[in-house]
C-alpha positions in Angstrom: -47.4 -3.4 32.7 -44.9 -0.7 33.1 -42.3 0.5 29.9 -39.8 2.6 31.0 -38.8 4.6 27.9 -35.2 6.4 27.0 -35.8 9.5 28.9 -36.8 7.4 31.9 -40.2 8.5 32.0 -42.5 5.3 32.3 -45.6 4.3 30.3 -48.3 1.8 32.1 -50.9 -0.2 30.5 -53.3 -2.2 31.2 -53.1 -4.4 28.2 -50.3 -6.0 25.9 -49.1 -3.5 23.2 -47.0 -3.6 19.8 -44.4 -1.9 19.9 -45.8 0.8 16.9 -48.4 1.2 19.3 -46.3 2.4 21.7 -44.8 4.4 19.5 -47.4 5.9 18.2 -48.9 6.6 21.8 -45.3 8.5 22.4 -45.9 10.6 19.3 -47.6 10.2 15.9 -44.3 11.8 14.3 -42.0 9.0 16.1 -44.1 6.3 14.8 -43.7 7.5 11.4 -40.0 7.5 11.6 -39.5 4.0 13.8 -37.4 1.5 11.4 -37.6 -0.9 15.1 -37.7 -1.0 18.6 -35.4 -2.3 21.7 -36.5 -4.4 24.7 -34.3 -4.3 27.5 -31.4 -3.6 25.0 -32.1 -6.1 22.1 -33.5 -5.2 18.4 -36.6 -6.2 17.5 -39.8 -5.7 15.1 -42.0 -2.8 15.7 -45.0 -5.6 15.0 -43.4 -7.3 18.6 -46.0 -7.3 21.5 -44.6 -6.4 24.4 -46.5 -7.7 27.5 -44.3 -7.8 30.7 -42.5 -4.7 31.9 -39.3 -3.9 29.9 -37.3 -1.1 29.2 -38.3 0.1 25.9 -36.7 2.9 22.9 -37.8 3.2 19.9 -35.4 3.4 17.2 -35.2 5.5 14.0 -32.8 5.6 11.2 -31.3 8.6 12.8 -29.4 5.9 15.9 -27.1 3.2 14.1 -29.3 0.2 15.6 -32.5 1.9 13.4 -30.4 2.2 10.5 -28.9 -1.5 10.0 -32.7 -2.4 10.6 -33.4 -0.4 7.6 -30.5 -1.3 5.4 -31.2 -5.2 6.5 -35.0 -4.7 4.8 -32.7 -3.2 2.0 -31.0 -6.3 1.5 -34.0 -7.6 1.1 -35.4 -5.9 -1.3 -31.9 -5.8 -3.5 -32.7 -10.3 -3.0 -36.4 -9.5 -4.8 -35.1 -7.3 -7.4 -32.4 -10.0 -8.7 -34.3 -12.5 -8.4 -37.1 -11.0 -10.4 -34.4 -9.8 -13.2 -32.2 -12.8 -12.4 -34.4 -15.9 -11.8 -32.0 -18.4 -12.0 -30.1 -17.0 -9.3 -29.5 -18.5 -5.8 -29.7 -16.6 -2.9 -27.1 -17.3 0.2 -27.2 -14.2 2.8 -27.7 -10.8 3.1 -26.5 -8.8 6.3 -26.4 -5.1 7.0 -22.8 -4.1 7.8 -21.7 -1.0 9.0 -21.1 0.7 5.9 -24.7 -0.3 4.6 -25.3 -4.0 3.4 -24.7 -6.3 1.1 -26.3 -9.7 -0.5 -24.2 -12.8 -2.0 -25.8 -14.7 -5.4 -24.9 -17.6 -6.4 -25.3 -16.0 -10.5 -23.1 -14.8 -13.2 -20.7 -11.7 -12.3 -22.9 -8.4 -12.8 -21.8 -5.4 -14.9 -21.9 -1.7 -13.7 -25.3 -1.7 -16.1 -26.6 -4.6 -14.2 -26.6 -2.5 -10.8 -28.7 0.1 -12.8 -30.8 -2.2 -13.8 -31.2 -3.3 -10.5 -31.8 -0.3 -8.7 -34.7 1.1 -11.1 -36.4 -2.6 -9.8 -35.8 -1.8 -6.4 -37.4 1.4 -6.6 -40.3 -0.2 -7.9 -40.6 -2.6 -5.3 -40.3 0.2 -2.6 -42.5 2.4 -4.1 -45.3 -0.6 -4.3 -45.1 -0.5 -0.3 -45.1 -4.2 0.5 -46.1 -5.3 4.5 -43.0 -7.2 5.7 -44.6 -9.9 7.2 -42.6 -12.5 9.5 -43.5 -16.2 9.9 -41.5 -19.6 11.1 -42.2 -22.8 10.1 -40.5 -26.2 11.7 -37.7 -27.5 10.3 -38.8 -29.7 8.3 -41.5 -27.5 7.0 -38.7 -24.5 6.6 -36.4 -27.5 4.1 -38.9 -29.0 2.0 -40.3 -24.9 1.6 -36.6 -23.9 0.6 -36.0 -26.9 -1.3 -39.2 -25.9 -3.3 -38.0 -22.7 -4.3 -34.7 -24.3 -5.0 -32.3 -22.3 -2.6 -29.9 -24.9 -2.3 -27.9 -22.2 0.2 -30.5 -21.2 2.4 -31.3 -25.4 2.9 -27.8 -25.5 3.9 -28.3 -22.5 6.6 -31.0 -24.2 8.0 -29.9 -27.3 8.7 -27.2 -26.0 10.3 -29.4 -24.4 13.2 -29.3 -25.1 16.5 -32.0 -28.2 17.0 -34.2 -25.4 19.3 -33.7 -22.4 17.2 -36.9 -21.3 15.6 -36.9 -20.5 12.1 -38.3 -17.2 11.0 -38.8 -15.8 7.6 -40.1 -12.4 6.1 -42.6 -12.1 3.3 -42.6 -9.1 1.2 -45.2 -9.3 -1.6 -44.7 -12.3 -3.6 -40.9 -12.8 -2.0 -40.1 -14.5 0.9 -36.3 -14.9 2.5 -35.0 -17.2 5.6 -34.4 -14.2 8.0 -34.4 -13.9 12.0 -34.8 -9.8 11.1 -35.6 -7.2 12.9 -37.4 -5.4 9.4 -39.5 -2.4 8.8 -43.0 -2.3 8.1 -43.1 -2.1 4.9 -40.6 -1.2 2.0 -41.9 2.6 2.1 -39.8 2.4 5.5 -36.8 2.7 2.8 -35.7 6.4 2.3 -32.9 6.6 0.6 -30.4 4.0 -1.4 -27.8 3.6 -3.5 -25.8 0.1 -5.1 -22.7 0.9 -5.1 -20.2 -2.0 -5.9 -20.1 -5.7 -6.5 -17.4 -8.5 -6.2 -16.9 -11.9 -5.8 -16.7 -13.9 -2.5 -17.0 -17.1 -1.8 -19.4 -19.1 -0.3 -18.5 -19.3 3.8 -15.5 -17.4 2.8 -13.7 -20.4 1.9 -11.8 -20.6 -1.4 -12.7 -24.4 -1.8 -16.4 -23.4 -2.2 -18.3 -21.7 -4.6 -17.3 -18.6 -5.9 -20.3 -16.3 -5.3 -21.1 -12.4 -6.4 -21.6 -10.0 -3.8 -23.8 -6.4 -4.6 -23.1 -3.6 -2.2 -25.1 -1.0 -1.1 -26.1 1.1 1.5 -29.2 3.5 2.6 -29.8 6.2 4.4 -32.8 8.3 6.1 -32.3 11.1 3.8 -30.9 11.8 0.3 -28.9 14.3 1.8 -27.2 11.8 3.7 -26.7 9.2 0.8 -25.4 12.1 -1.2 -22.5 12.6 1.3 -21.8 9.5 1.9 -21.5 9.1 -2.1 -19.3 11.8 -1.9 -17.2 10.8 1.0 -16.7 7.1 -1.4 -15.5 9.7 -3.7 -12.9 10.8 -2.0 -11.8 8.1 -0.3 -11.3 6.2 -3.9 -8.7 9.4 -4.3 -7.1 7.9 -1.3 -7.3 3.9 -2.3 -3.4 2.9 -2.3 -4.1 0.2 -4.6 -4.8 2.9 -7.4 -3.0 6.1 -5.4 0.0 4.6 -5.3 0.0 3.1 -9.0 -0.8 6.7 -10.1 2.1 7.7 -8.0 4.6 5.3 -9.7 5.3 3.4 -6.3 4.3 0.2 -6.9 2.8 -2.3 -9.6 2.0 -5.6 -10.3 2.1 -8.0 -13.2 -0.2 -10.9 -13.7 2.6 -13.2 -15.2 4.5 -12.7 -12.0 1.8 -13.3 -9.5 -0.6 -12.2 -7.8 0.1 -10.9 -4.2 3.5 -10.3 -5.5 4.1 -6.2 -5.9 6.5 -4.5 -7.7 8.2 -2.1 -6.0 8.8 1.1 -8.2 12.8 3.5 -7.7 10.1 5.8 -5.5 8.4 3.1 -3.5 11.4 1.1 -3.1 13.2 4.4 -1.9 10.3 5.1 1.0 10.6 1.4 1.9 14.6 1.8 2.0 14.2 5.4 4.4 11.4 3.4 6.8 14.1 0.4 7.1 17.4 2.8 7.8 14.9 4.3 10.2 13.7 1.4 12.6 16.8 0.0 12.1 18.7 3.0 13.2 16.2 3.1 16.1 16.5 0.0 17.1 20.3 -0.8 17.6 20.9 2.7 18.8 18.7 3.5 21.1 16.4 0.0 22.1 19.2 -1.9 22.5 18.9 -4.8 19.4 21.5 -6.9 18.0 20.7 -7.7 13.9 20.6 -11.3 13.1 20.2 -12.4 9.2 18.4 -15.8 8.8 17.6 -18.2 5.8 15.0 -17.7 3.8 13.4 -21.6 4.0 14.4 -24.8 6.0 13.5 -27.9 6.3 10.6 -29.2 7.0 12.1 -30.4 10.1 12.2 -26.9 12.4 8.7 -26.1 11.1 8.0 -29.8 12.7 9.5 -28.9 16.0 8.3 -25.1 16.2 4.4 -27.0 15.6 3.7 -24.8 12.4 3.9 -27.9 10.6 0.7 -29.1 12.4 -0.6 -25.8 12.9 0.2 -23.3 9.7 1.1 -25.7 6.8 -1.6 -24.4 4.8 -0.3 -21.0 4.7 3.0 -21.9 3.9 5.0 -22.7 0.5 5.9 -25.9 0.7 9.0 -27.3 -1.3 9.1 -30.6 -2.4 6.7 -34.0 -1.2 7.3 -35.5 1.9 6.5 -39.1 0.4 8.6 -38.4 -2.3 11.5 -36.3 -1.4 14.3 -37.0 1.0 14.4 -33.8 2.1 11.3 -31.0 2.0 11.4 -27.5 2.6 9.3 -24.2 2.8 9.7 -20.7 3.1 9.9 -19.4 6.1 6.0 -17.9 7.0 8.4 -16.2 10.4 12.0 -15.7 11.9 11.5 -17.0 15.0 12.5 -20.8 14.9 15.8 -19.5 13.2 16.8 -16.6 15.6 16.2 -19.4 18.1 19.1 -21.3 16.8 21.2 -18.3 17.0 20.3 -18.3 20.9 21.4 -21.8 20.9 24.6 -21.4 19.2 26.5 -20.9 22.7 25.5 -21.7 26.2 23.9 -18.2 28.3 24.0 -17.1 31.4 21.5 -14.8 33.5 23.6 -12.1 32.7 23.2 -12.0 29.0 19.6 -11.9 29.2 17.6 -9.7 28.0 19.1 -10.6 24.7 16.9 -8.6 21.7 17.7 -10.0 17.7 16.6 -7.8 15.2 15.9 -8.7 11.6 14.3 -7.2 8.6 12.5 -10.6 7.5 11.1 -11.0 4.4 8.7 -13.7 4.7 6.2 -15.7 2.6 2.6 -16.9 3.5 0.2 -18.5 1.0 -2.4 -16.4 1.3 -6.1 -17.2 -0.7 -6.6 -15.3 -3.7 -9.5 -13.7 -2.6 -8.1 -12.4 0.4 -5.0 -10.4 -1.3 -5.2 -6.9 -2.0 -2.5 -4.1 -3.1 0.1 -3.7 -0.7 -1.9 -4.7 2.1 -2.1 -8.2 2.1 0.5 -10.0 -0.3 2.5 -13.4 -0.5 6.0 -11.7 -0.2 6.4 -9.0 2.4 9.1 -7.8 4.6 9.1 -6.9 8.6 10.4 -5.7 11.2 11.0 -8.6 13.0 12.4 -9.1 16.5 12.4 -11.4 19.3 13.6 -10.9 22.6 14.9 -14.3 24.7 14.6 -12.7 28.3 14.1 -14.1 31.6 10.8 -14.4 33.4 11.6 -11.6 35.9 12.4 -9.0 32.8 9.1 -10.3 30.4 6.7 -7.7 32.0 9.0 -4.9 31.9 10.2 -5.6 28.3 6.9 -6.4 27.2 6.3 -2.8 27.9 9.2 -1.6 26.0 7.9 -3.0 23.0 5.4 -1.2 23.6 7.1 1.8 23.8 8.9 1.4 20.5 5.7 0.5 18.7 4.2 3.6 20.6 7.4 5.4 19.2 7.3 4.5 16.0 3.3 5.2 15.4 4.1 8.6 16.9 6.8 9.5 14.4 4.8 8.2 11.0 1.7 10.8 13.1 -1.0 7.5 12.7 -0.8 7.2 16.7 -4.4 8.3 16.7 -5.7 5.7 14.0 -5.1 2.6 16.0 -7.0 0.9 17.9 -5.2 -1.8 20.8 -6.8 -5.6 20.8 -5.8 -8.6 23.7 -5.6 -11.3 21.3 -6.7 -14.5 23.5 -6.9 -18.0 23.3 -10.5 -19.9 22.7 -10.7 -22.8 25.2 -13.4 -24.3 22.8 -11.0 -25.1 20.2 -7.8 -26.9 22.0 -6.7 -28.3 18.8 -5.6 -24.9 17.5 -3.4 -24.2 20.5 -0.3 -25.9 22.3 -0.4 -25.3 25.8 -2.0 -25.7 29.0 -5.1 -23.5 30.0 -2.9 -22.5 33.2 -0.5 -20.9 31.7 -2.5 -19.4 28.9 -4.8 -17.6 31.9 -2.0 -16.1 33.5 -0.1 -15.0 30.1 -3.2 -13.3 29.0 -4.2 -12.1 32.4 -0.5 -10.3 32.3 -1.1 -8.5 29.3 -4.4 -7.3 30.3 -2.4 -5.7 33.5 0.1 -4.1 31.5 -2.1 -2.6 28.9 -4.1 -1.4 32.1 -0.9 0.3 33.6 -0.3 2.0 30.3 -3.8 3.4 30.5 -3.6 2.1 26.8 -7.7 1.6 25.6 -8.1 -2.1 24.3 -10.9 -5.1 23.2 -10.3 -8.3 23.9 -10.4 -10.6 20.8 -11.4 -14.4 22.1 -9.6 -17.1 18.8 -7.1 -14.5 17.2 -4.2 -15.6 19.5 -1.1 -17.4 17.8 -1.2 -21.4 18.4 1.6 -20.5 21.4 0.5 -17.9 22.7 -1.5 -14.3 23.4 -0.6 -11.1 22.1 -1.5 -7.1 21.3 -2.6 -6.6 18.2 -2.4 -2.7 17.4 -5.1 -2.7 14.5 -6.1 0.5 11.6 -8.5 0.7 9.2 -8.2 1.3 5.5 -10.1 3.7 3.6 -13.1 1.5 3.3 -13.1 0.5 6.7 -11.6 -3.1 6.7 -9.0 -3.3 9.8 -5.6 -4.7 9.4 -2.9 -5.7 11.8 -0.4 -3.2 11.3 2.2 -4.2 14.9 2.2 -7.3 17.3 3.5 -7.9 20.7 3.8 -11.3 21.6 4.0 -13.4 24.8 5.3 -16.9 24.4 6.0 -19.0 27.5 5.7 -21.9 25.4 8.3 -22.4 22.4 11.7 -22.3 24.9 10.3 -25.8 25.2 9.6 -26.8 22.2 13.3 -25.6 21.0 14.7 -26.7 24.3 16.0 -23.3 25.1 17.8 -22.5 28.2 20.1 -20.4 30.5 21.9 -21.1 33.3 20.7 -18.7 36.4 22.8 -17.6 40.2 22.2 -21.2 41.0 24.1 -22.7 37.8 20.5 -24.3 37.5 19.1 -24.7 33.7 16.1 -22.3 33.4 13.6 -22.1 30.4 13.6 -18.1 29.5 10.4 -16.3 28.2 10.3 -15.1 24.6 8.5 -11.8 23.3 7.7 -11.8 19.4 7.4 -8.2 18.0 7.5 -6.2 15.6 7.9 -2.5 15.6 6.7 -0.8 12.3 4.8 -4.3 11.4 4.8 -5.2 7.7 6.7 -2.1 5.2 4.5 -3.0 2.2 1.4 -2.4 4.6 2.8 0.2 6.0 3.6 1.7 2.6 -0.1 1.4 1.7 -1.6 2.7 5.4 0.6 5.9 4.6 -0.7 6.5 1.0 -4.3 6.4 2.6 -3.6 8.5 5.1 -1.4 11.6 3.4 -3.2 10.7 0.4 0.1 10.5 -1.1 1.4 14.3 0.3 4.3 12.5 3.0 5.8 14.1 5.7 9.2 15.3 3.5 11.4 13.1 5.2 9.6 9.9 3.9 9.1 11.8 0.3 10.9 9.8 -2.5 11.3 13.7 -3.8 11.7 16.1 -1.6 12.6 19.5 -3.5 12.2 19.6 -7.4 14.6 22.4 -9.4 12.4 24.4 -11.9 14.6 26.3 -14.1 12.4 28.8 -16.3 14.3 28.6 -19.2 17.0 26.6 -20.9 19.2 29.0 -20.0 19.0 28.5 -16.1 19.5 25.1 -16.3 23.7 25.6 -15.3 22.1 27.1 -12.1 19.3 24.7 -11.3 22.3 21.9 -11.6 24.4 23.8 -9.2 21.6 24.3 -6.6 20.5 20.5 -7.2 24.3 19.5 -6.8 24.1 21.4 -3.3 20.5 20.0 -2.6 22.3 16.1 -3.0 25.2 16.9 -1.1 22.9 17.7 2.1 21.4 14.6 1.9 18.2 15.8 0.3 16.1 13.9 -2.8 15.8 16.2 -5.7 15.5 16.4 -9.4 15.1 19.0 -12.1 12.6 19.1 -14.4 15.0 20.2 -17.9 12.2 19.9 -20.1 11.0 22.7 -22.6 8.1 24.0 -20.9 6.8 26.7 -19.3 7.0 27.4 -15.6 3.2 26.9 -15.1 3.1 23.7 -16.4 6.4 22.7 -14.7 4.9 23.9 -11.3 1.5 22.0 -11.6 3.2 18.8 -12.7 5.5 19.1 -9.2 1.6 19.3 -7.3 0.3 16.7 -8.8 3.1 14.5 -7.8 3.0 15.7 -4.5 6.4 17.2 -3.8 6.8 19.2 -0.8 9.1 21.9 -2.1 9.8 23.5 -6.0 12.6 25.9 -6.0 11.9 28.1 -9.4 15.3 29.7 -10.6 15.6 32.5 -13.1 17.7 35.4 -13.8 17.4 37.1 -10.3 17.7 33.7 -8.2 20.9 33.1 -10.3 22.4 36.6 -10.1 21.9 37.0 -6.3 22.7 33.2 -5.7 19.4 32.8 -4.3 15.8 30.3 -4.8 12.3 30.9 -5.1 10.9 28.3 -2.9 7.3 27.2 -3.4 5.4 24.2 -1.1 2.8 22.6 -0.4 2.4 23.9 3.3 2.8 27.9 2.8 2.1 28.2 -1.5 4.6 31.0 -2.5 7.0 31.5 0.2 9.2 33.7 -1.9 13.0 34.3 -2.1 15.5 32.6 0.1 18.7 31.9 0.9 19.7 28.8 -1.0 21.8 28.2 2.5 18.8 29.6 4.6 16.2 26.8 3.3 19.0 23.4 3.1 19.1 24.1 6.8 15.5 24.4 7.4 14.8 21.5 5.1 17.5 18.9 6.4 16.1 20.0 9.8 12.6 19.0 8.9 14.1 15.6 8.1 16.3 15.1 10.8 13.5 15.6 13.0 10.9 13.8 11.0 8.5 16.8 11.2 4.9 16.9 10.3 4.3 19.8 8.7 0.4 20.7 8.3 -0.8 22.0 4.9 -1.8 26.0 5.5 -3.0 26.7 2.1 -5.2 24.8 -0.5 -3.1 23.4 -3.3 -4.3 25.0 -6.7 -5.6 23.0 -9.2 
């Protein structure tokens, strides 16, 4: 048989070989380091015999496919080590994941002490060196050997197979797990490791299940690698919004209000208020959008004939009980059904199409309680809606206007290059979810995929996360930790003008159905709020700064002067304060870095006598004496223009 290897060299035998074998007849030092191999592109055991010609590479922990081999034997041995410290608890599943892996228990929530206590186990089992051995059994033989053991779980898991999937496990020593691998050798295969976190989920990542705990952790081929990646969680908990922007004073929340239900802080709520004036501003004045200001609920009855009564109750707030009440009601979960009424509310002609309503929407959606997280996923939130009634003539060519503005406004917050684009489709497979014919839902779909090819705009196609009416572009970020959110949407909807019995009347005084575009253009502020935190790690671009310049007299008696240079800060339009309190100017000066001001202008006997400030930021340090004149104009110039300034010097600590 002939292997053709990475390098495309090719290796012939006469014989059927394990991969290790193979391995080892490449180089003894390759061997050493294999966590698996690939056939003809897919993962598998090092203890596979390979017996046909294949292409064949041979991975180590240095390639991402070697590594998730060795953090999946990981998992394992995290499943040993609680269960032989934990015996009463279950075990459900244990994937790697790109950060490293993690296994859910069905057990009691574990304590930072627990983890330790876990980890020296682990170590133990690694350093014992247990064969990973792999073996399937039928189905019925795989049950009763579960039901033995009492995983109640991993009965459940294998039952649900496919009727001819085989049913592979791993033995390692004494434990044995439901697993269809690839695994190393042996647990000596495991370098480097490190338990890092645990949390509840629930079982299938349903809320009406059990409530499980999960353990996090992930390995690497070196401790010089776990060490940074240690460090880099480090860091990136400095940049967590959820506690950033509580240390900030931005936001808070209180459990006797709700969870999912943030308090916006004066500084928080003042960002949010400059991001709304902004799109806004955009918007009507240069994108051509009339504002529109709808009702907060309705009756059950729109929801009914927009379909997300049969499609989206569950994530709605629901007032009152239909077999009770004369009349129910919900919040609204979206604008569009009432902006559609507006549209109604006089008969249109071809001529006053495109027609674009704007409207900063709050909105309400009942999201589950394990899904909700700071700013980024909450019950209340407000957008920047819009919908666009146009005819079917102008849809392509204001589809791509949308997204222009989105484009515009990702530019101007400087996150365009954190997004990635995503054609959100239909999934034939499940019709129930979706209203619609599969005609019109191919060629939709298909004219997205042309525009976002005309754009030369980089995008995945996402097969289920379509709206039940139609496709759209999801432009997606990830947070610190590496979950992606939805942060804009571009929508095409050939479907709900007939739902809503929307029309205009076209050359040939005919009634024609329009199109509709849902969009927004900054997406949702509290998320947006959050996606900024993580990325300036709290130091904004000035313009978006809830404090822009903070007046530090020296003394008590500059305080007259630091009042008449703040009075002339305000009157520009700028966000100052002064700090008047009795301390030095040190102190004063490290308390403005730490809340991550862009400029402090100290004032003392010289500034006041020659009329003049000592400006101090976070992009140049000590930029010395100005003009107070000289820097309002460069400063309200950096606004106006939204600047990015970059950060030349380190900030001292």
């Amino acid at each position: 048989m002939k292997i053709t290897l990475k390098d495309g060299s090719v290796k012939e035998y006469a014989e059927s070989k394990t991969v290790i074998d193979i391995a080892y007849d490449i180089s003894e030092g390759l061997a050493r380091m294999a966590c698996a191999g690939e056939i003809d592109g897919e993962a598998v055991d090092l203890r596979t015999v390979v017996d046909r010609d294949c292409s064949l590479n041979i991975l180590t922990a240095r390639e991402e496919a070697g590594l998730r081999v060795m953090r999946h034997t990981c998992s394992h041995v995290l499943a040993e080590a609680v269960k032989n410290l934990f015996p009463d608890a279950k075990l459900t599943i244990g994937p790697a994941i790109d950060t490293g892996y993690y296994y859910d228990f069905d057990a009691a929530p574990f304590s930072r002490e627990d983890l330790d206590k876990i980890e020296k186990e682990m170590k133990k089992i690694i350093k014992k060196g247990a064969k990973l051995e792999r073996f399937t059994l039928s189905r019925e033989e795989a049950v009763r050997f579960m039901e033995e053991k009492g995983e109640t779980y991993k009965v459940e898991l294998i039952q649900e197979l496919p009727e001819d999937a085989e049913i592979s496990f791993y033995r390692q020593g004494d434990f044995v797990d439901l697993c269809a691998g690839p695994h190393l050798m042996s647990t000596k295969g495991i370098k480097a490791f490190k338990l890092t976190s645990s949390s509840g989920a629930y079982w299938r990542g349903d809320s009406e299940k059990a409530m499980l705990q999960r353990i996090y952790g992930s390995a690497f081929a070196s401790k010089e690698e776990l060490e940074a990646y240690l460090q880099h969680l480090e860091d990136i908990k400095k940049r967590d919004h959820n506690k950033l922007g509580r240390e900030m004073e931005l936001f808070t929340t209180v459990d006797v209000i709700g969870q999912g239900l943030p308090l916006l802080m004066p500084k928080g709520a003042k960002m949010i208020q400059t991001l709304q004036r902004w799109i806004e501003d955009e918007e009507d004045n240069n994108w051509g959008y009339i504002r529109t200001k709808t009702p907060l609920m309705a009756k059950s009855d729109l929801y009914k004939i927009s379909g997300h009564w049969d499609h989206y109750k569950e994530g709605m707030f629901v007032l009152g009980d239909e077999e009770k009440d004369k009349e129910v009601f919900a919040l609204r979960p979206m604008t569009c059904p009432f902006q559609y009424y507006i549209y109604k509310a006089s008969q249109k002609s071809y001529r006053d199409l495109p027609l674009r309503y704007g409207e900063t929407s709050t909105l309400f959606r009942n999201e589950d309680s394990g899904e909700m997280h700071g700013l980024t996923r909450v019950r209340q939130f407000t957008i920047s809606e819009g919908h666009l009634i146009v005819r079917p003539d102008q849809m392509v060519e204001e589809f791509k206007r949308c997204m222009a503005l989105a484009k515009k406004c990702l530019t101007t917050l400087g996150v365009e290059e954190d997004v990635t684009y995503h054609l959100s489709k239909w999934d034939p497979d499940n019709r129930e979810k979706y209203i619609g014919e599969p005609e019109v839902w191919n060629e939709t779909e298909q004219h997205i995929r042309e525009i976002l090819t005309e754009l030369e705009i980089p995008f995945v196609e996402d097969v289920g996360e379509a709206a039940f009416y139609g496709p759209k572009v999801d432009i997606n970020t990830k947070n610190v930790y590496g979950k992606e959110d939805t942060m804009i949407t571009v929508q095409w909807d050939a479907l709900l003008a007939e739902q809503f019995d929307m029309y205009y009347i076209d050359q040939n005084g005919e009634k024609v159905r329009p199109y509709i575009i849902h969009r927004t253009s900054l997406g949702c502020y509290e998320r947006t709020l959050a996606w900024l935190i993580e990325k300036y790690a709290g130091m904004f671009p000035t313009w978006l700064c809830p404090e822009q310049v903070r007046v530090l007299p020296i003394s008590d008696k500059y305080i007259g002067y630091a009042k008449k240079v703040n009075a002339e800060l305000k009157a520009n339009g700028i966000l100052s304060t002064i700090d008047m309190r009795a301390e030095k100017i040190g102190y004063k000066i490290r308390e403005a870095r730490l809340a991550k001001v862009p400029y402090m202008l100290v004032v003392g006997e010289k500034e006041e006598a020659e009329e003049k400030v000592s400006v101090r930021s976070r992009f140049l340090g000590d930029e010395g004496q100005k003009e107070l004149s000289e820097f309002i104009n460069a400063v309200c110039r950096e606004i106006r223009t939204k600047e990015i300034r970059k950060i030349e010097v380190q900030e001292q600590k």
